[in-house]
C-alpha positions in Angstrom: 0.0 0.0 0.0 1.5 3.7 -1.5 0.2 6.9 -0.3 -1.1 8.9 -3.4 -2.1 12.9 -3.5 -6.0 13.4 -3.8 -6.5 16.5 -6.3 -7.3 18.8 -3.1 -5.1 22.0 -4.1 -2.8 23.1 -1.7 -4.9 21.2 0.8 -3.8 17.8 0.1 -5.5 14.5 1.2 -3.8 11.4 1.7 -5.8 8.3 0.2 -4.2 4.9 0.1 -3.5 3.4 -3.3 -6.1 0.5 -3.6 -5.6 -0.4 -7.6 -8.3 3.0 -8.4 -7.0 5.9 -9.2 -7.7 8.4 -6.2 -6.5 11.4 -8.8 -10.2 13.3 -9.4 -11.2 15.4 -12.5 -8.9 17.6 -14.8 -9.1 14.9 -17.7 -9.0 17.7 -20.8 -6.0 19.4 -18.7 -4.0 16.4 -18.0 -4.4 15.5 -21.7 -3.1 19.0 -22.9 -0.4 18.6 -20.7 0.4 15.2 -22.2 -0.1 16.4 -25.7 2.4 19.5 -25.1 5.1 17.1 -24.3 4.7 15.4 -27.7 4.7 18.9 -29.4 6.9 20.3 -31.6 8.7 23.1 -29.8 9.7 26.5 -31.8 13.6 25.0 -32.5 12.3 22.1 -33.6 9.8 23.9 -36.5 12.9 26.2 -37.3 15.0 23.1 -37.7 17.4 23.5 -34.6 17.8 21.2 -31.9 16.8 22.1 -28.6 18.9 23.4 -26.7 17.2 22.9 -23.2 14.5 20.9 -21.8 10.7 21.3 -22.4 9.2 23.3 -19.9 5.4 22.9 -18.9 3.2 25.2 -17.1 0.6 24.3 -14.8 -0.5 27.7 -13.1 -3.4 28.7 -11.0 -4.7 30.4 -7.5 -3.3 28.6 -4.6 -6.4 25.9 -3.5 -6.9 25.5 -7.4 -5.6 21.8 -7.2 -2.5 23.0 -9.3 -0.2 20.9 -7.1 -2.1 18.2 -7.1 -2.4 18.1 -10.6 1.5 18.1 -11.6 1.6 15.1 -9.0 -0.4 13.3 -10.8 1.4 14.4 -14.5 4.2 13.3 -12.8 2.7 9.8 -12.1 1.7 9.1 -15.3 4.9 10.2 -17.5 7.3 9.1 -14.9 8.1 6.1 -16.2 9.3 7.5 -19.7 12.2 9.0 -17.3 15.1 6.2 -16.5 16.8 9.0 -14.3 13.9 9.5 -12.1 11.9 12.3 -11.2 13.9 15.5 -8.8 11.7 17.9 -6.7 12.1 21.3 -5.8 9.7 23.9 -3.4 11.0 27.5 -5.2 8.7 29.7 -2.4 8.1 29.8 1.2 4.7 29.2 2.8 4.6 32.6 3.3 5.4 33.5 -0.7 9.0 34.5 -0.4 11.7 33.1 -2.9 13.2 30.3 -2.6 17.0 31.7 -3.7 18.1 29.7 -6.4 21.7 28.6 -5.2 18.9 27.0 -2.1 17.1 25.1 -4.7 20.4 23.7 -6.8 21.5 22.9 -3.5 18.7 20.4 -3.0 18.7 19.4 -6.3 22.3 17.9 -6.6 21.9 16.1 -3.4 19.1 14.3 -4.6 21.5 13.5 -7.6 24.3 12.5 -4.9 26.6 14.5 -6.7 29.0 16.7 -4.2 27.9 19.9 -3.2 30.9 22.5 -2.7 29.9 24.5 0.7 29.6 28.4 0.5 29.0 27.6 -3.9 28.3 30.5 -5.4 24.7 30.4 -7.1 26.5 30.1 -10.9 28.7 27.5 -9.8 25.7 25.2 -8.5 23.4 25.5 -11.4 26.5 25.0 -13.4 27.3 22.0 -11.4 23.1 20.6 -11.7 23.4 21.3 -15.2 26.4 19.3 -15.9 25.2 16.7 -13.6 22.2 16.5 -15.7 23.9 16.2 -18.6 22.7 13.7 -21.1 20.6 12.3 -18.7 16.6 11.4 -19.0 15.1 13.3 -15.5 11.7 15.0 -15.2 11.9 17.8 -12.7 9.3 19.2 -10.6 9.4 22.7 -9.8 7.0 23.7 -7.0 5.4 27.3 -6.7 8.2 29.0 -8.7 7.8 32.8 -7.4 9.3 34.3 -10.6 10.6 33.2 -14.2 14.3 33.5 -13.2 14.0 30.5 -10.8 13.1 28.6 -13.3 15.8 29.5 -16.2 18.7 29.0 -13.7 17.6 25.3 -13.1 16.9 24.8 -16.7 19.0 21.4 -17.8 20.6 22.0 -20.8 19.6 18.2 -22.2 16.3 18.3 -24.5 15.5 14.9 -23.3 15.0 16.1 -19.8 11.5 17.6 -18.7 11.1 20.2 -16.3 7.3 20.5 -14.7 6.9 24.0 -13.0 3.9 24.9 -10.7 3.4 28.9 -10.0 0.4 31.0 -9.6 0.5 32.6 -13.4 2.4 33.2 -16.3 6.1 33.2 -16.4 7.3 35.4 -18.6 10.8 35.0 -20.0 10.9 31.8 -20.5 10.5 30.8 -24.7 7.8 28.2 -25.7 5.8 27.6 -22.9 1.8 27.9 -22.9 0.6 27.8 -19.6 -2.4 25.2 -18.4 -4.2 27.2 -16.1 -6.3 25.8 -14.2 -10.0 27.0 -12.7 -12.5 24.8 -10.8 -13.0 20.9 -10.9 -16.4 19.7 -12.5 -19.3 19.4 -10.8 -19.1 15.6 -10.9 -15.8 15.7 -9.5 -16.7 18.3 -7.2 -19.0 16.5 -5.5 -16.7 12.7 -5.2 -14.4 14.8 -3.4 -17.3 16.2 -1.1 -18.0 12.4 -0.6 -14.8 11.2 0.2 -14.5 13.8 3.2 -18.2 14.0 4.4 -19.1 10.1 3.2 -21.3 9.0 0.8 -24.5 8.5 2.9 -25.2 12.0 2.9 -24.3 13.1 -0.7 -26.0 10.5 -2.1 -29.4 11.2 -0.1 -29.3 15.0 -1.3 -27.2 15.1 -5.0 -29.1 18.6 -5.5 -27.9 20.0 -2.5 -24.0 18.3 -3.5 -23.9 19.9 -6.6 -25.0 23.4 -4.7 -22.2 23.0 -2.3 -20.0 22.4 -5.0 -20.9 25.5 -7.1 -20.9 27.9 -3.7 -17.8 26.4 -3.5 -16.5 27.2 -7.2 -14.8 24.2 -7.6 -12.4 24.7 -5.7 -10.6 22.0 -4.5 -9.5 23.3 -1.2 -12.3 24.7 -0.7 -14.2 21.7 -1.2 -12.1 19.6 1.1 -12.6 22.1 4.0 -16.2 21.7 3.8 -15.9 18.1 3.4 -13.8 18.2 6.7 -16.5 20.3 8.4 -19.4 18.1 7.2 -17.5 15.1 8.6 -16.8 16.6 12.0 -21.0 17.2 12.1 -22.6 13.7 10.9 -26.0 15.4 11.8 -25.3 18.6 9.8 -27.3 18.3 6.1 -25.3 19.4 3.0 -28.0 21.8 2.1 -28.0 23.8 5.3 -23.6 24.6 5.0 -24.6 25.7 1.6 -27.2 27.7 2.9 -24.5 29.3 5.6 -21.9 30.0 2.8 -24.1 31.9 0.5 -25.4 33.5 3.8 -21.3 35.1 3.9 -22.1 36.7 0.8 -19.9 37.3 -1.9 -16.9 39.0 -0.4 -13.5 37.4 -0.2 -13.2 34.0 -2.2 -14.9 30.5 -2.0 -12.0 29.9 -0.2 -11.8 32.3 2.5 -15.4 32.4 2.8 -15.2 28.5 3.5 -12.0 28.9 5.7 -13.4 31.1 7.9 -17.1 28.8 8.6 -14.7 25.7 9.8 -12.2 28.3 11.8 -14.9 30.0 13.7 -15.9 26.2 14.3 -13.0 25.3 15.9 -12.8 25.0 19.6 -10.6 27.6 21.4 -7.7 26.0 21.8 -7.2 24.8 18.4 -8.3 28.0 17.0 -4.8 29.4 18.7 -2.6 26.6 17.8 -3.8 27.0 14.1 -2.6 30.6 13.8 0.6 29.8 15.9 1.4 27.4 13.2 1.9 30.5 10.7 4.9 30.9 12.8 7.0 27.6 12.3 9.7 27.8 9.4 9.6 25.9 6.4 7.2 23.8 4.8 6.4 20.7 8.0 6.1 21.3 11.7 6.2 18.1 13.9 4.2 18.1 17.5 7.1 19.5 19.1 6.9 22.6 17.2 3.1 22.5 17.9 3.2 22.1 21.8 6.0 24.9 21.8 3.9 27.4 20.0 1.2 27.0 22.2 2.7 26.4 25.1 1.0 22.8 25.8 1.8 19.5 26.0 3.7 17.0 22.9 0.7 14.8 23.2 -2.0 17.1 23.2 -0.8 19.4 20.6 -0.6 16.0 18.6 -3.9 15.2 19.2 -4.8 18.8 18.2 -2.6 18.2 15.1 -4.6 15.4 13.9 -8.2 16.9 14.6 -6.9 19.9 12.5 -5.7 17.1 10.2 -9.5 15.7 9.9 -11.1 19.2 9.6 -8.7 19.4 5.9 -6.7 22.2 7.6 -3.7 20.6 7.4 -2.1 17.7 6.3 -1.0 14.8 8.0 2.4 13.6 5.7 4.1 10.0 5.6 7.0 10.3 7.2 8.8 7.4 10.4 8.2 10.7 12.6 4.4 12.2 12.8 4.6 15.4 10.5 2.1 17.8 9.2 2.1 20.3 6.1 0.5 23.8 6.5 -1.1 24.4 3.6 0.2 27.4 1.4 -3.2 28.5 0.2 -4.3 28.9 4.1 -1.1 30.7 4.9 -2.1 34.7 4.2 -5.5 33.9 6.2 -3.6 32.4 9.1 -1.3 35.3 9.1 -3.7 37.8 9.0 -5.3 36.1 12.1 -2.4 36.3 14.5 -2.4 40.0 13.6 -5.4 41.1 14.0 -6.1 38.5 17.3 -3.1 38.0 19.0 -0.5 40.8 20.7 2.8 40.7 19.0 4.6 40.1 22.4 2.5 37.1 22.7 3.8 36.4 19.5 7.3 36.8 20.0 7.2 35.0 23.3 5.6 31.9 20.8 8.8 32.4 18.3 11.0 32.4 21.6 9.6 29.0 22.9 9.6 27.4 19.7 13.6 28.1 18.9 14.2 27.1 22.8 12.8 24.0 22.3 15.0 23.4 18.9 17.6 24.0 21.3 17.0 21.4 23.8 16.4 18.9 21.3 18.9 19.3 19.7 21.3 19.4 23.6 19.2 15.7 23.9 20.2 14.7 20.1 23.9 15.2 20.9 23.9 14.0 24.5 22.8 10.7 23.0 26.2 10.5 21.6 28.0 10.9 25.0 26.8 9.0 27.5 30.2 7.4 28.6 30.6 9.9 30.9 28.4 10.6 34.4 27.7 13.8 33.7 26.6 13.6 30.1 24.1 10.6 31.5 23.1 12.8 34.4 22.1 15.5 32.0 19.8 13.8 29.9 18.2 12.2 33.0 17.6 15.6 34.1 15.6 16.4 30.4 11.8 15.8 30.4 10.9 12.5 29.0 9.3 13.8 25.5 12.6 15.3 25.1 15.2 12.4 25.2 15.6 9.8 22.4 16.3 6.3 23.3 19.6 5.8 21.5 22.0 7.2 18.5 20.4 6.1 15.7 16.8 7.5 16.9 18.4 11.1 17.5 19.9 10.9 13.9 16.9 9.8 12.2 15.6 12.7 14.0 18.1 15.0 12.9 18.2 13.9 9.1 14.2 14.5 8.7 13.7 17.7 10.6 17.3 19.2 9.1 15.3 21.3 6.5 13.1 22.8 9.2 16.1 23.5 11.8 17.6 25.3 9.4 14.7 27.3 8.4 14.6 28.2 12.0 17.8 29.5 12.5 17.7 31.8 9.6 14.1 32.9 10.7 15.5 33.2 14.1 18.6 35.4 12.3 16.0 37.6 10.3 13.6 38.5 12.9 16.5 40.1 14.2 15.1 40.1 18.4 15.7 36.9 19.3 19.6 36.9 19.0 20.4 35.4 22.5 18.2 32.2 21.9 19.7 32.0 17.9 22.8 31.8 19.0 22.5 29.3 21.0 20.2 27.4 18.3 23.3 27.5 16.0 25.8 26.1 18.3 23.7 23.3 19.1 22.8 22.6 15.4 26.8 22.9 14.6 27.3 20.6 17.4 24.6 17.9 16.3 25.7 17.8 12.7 29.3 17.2 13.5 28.1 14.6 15.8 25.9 12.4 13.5 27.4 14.0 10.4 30.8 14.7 10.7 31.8 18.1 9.3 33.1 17.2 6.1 29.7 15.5 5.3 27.9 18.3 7.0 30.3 21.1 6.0 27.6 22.8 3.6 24.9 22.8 6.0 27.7 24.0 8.8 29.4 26.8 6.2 25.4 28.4 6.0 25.4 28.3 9.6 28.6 30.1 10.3 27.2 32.6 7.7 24.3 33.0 10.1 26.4 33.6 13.4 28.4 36.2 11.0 25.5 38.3 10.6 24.5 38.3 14.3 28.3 39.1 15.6 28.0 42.0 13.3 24.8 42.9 13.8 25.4 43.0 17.6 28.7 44.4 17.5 30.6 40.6 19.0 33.9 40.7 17.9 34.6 37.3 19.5 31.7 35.5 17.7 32.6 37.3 14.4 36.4 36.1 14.4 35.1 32.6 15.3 32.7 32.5 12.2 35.0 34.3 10.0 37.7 31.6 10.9 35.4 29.2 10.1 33.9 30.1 7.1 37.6 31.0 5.8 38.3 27.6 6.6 35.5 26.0 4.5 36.7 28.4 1.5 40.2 26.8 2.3 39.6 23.6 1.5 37.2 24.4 -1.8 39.7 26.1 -3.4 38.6 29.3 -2.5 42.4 30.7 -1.3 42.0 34.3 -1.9 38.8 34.5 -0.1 39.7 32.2 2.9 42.8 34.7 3.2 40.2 37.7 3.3 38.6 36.2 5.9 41.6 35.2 7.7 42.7 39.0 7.9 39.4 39.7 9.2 39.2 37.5 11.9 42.6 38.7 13.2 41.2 42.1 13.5 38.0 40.8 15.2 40.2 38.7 17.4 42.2 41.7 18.3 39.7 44.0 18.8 37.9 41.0 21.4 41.7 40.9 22.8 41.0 37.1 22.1 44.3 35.4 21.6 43.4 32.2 20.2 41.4 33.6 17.5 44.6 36.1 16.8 46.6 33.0 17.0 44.6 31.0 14.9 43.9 33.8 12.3 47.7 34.6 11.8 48.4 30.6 11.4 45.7 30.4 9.1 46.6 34.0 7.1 50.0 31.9 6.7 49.1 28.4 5.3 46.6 31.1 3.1 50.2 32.6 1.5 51.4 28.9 1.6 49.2 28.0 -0.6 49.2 30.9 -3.0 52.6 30.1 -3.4 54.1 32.9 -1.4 56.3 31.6 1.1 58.0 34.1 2.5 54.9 36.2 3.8 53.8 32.4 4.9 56.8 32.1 6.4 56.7 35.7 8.1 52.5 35.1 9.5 54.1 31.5 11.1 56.9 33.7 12.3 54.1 35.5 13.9 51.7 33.1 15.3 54.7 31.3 16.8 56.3 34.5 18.9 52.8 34.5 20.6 52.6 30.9 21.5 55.8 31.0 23.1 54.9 34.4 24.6 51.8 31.8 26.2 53.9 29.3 26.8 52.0 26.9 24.7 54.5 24.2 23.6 52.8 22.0 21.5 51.1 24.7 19.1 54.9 26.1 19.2 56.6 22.8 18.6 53.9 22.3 15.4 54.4 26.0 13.9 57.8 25.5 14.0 57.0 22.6 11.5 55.0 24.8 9.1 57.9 27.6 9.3 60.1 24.7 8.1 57.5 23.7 5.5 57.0 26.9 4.2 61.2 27.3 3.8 61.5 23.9 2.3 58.9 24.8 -0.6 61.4 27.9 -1.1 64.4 25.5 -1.3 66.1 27.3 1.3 67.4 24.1 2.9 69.4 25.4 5.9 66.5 27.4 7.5 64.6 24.5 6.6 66.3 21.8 8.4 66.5 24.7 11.7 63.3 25.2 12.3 62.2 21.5 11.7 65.1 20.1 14.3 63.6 22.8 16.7 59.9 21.4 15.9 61.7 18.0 16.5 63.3 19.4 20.1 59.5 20.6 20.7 58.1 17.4 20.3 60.4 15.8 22.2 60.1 17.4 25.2 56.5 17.1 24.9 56.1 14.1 25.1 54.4 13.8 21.7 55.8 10.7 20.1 54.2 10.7 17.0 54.5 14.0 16.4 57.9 13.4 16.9 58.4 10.6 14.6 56.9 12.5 11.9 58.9 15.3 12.7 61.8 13.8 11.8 60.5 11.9 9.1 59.8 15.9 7.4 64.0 16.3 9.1 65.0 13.3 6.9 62.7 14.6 3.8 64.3 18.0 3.5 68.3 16.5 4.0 67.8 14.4 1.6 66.4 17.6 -0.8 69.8 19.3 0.4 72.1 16.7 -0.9 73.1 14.7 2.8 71.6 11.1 2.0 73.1 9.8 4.9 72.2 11.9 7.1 68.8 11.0 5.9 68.6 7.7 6.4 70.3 8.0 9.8 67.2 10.3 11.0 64.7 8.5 8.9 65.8 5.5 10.9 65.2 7.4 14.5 61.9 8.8 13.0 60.6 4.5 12.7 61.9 4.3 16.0 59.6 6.6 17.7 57.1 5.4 15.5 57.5 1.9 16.9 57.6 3.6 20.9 54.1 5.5 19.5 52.6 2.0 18.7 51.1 3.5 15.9 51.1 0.9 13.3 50.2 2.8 10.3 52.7 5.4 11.2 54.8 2.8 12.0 54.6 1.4 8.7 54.5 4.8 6.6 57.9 5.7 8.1 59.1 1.9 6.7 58.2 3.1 3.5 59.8 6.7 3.9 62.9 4.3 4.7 63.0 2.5 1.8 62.6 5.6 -0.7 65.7 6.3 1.0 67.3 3.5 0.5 66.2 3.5 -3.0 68.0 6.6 -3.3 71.0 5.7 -1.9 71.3 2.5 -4.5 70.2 -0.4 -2.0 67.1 -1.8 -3.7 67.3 -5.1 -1.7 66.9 -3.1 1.8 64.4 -0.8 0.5 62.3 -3.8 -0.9 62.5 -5.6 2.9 61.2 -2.2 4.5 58.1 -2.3 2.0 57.4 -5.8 2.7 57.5 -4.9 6.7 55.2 -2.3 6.0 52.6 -4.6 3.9 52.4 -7.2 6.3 52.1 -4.8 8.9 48.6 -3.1 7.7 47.7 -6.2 4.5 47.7 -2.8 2.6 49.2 -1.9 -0.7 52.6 0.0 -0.2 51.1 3.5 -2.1 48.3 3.4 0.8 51.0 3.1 3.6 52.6 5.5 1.8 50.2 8.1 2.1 50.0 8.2 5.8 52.8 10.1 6.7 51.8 13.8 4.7 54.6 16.0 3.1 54.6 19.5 3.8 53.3 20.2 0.3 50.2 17.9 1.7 50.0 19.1 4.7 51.0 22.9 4.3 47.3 24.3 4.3 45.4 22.3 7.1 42.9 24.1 9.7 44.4 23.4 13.2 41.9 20.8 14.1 38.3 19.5 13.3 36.7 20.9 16.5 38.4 24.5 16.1 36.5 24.1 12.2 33.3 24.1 13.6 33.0 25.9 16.8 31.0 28.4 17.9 32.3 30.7 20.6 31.6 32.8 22.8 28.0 30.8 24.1 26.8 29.7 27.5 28.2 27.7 29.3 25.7 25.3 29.9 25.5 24.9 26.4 
């Protein structure tokens, strides 16, 4: 059994597939739909090939059943599509723009194909038209706000179709006639009346049917509300809520005048939590979201959720975690009814608690990942019960299907621009999450928008702290894309947030990271110089290790100069720092670099004499694949110095010590020129500073 969209408009039913098709009406459209895709375009008459995909219009009011409709197109041409069919939302609930880069974003995920983080928008729809690229793929473009959406995401590859939904013509785009769409028939009108109200009472009254359907234009949402309302009143007739309709008169449309009947209906409570629901960001809200709103309960807001679900005022979507859809078409009325009935501090105060309880979720989706230590376990037996999950893989299930919406609410929380305090901590719990379930290279798009996000808060609230940390981070991402030139802009202006904060390991950091910027645009003395720098003020601090390490990339940055002799200085003093750190793999591959760069500078047995310490140090590390890395380092040497047989025991040592192919050992022990332009850690790439501490 398959869940399968009922032609309801923006109101969508869900009807279980039982061999019938549930679709309703819109035969002659559906047909000139079909028909356009066999149609000779414009290039085609002129005797040119097309250059892009065939674009179809289906356009009409929200509630028209437009959506519903190019479901259903979609159903029935799908399977002339190998590639399969990709969907994209191109507006808010609310009717704001979906920005493209957003959009191409989704797009190439559902291809799998890799999406750079921080992309600029002509990058990414270059990127989804490449990836689309003599492929056979139908997308569907969901209430596209404006023609330019739709051009950018335009596959160059006639023998893809694109489907777009919007609420009229888009002009600039060539050879597309829009199907606009009006009211269902009267015959389908009222089969949709009976699947929400049942068939006893249509079929006793088919006049009085037909009647509603006409009051009700045809509209499918409205239609499905009134449906909803009947089925909530089994005693109520079908004559006298068409009698009470035309009683509203003719102002507004069959919509609102409908929407309003079945929201006066509505029982206090649920009247509120309706409106609050204009609130939550992005397209689903989840029970959670619900209770926070309106302040009550996970379970009852549920079972509000699903009465609201029954009355066609939302819908109830098929997902492992209960989640509901607001309907677009109902959004403007529910806006305009938190306005009008409900202060705005009662309204902000709803915002608050909704981002507080994202927070503490996501504390509780984290803290699942912790709990070998006391306190971690303490902690989440201190969280209400509705907020734990029961293990790992139930927290980032959790995390996977609510993503879009978390990340709706931190830029909501970002825009609304009074609810700082409670965003930032939002965003260093979502940062935290991802990189826990994740991992932030898999994450590192999602994490590079929300370091964007904390950007324009520091600024905004003048936090010099928080600003070097995002800028540092978001540099960092631009790092390792490619992006040098602007990773070294942001590098430079983190050190003059960190020094304006007087925070000295952002300064640090930045002037480390300013350096391996130079190092990898090739200029190696100003790397050299920014190391130079970063180093003075860890010994200043007394902090050994970072010294001992910056003493390496000094070394590096010398050696990619060829100037051999302050090379093989500064590496022996990283060496010394290791040392006396106690740090035996750093040591070992400390001198392993030593060995590298004597053997650039002509002393080949001075190379092998080090290069036999650093596989010494190795073995004291017991790291194996070290261990074995430095065996292969030892017999390049070796080879060098015309002893093939050696050099081919030392490989052999190193293959049966991992059962891996020498090149893979090989690759363990990273040259400067690998390892030149490397952020200091993974959890200095994604933190967040400067937020509470019992965050």
């Amino acid at each position: 059994m398959t869940d399968q969209v009922v032609d309801t408009g923006g109101v969508q039913v869900s009807a279980h597939a039982s061999g019938e098709n549930q679709f309703l009406g819109r035969t002659r459209e559906l047909k000139e739909l079909r028909a356009d895709i066999e149609r000779a375009g414009l290039d085609t008459i002129s005797g040119r090939k097309a250059p892009r995909a065939r674009v179809l219009l289906i356009a009409g009011r929200p509630g028209s059943g437009r959506t519903a409709l190019a479901e259903e197109l979609v159903r029935q041409v799908a399977d002339r599509y190998a590639d399969g069919v990709l969907r994209a939302r191109l507006s808010e609930p609310d009717g704001t723009p979906v920005p493209v880069e957003r959009a191409a974003r989704e797009l190439l995920g559902a291809l799998d194909r890799p999406i750079p983080p921080g992309a600029a928008e002509d990058d990414l729809t270059a990127a989804l038209r490449k990836a689309l690229a003599g492929r056979r793929a139908l997308l569907l473009l969901h209430d596209a706000a404006e023609a330019e959406q739709v051009d950018a995401l335009l596959p160059d590859a006639p023998e893809c179709l694109v489907v777009a939904v919007s609420g009229g013509p888009l002009t600039g785009i060539s050879d597309v006639r829009p199907c606009t769409l009006g009211g269902l028939d009267t015959k389908s009108g009222v089969e949709l009346l009976s699947r929400q109200a049942g068939s006893v009472r249509i079929t006793v009254d088919p006049r009085a049917a037909e009647g509603l359907v006409e009051v009700c234009q045809g509209q499918p949402a409205a239609l499905v509300l009134a449906g909803g309302w009947l089925a909530a009143r089994p005693k109520a007739a079908v004559a006298d809520l068409a009698k009470q309709l035309r009683a509203e008169g003719e102002e507004g449309t069959a919509l609102s005048r409908v929407f309003r009947l079945v929201y006066a209906s509505l029982s206090t409570p649920a009247a509120r939590m309706l409106r609050l629901l204009s609130l939550a960001p992005g397209i689903l809200v989840d029970p959670h979201t619900a209770s926070a709103l309106a302040g009550s309960s996970v379970d009852s807001a549920r079972t509000t959720l699903d009465a609201l679900a029954a009355h066609g005022l939302l819908h109830a979507v098929d997902s492992p975690l209960p989640q509901y859809e607001v309907p677009a078409c109902l959004h403007p009325y529910l806006k305009t009814l938190t306005e009008t009935q409900d202060r705005p501090a009662e309204l902000q105060l709803a915002r608050a608690r909704m981002l507080e309880r994202c927070v503490r979720l996501l504390q509780s989706c984290r803290a699942i990942t912790e709990t070998d230590t006391p306190e971690t376990r303490q902690k989440l037996l201190g969280m209400p019960q509705a907020l734990r999950f029961p293990n790992p893989r139930a927290a980032a299930d959790w995390l996977n299907i609510r993503r879009p919406a978390l990340l709706a609410s931190a830029r909501a929380a970002v825009a609304d621009g009074e609810l700082d305090t409670v965003a930032r901590r939002l965003m260093s719990q979502l940062v935290k999450a991802l990189v826990a379930h994740v991992g932030t290279q898999a994450a590192a798009d999602d994490l590079y928008a929300v370091h964007g996000l904390v950007l324009d808060v520091a600024e905004r609230r003048n936090l010099p702290r928080e600003k070097a940390a995002a800028l540092l981070n978001l540099g960092d991402v631009d790092a390792r894309t490619g992006r040098t030139q602007a990773a070294l802009v942001r590098y430079r202006a983190a050190l003059d947030a960190g020094r304006q904060a007087n925070d000295p390991y952002a300064t640090g950091r930045a002037m480390e990271s300013v350096g391996g910027a130079h190092l990898e645009l090739g200029d190696y003395d100003r790397a050299a110089d920014w190391f130079g720098r970063a180093l003075a003020q860890r010994l200043a601090r007394d902090e050994r290790a970072d010294a001992a390490r910056l003493y390496g990339r000094i070394g590096a940055a010398h050696t990619f100069a060829g100037r051999y002799g302050e090379a093989l200085r500064h590496w022996r003093a990283a060496v010394a720092g290791h040392r006396k750190n106690g740090d035996l793999a750093a040591h070992a591959r400390a001198l392993s670099e030593l060995a590298r760069v004597q053997e650039y500078a002509g002393r080949p047995e001075e190379s092998l004499r080090t290069c036999r310490e650093a596989v010494e140090w190795a073995r004291r590390a017991e790291d194996p694949r070290l261990h074995a890395a430095l065996y292969m380092r030892l017999a390049d040497t070796l080879d060098h110095l015309g002893d093939p047989a050696a050099a081919q025991l030392h490989r052999g040592a190193a293959r049966r010590m991992l059962g891996e192919e020498p090149e893979e050992a090989d690759a363990q022990v990273p040259g400067p020129e690998q390892d030149a332009f490397e952020p200091e850690n993974d959890r200095n790439a994604c933190e967040i500073r400067s937020t509470s501490a019992e965050d």
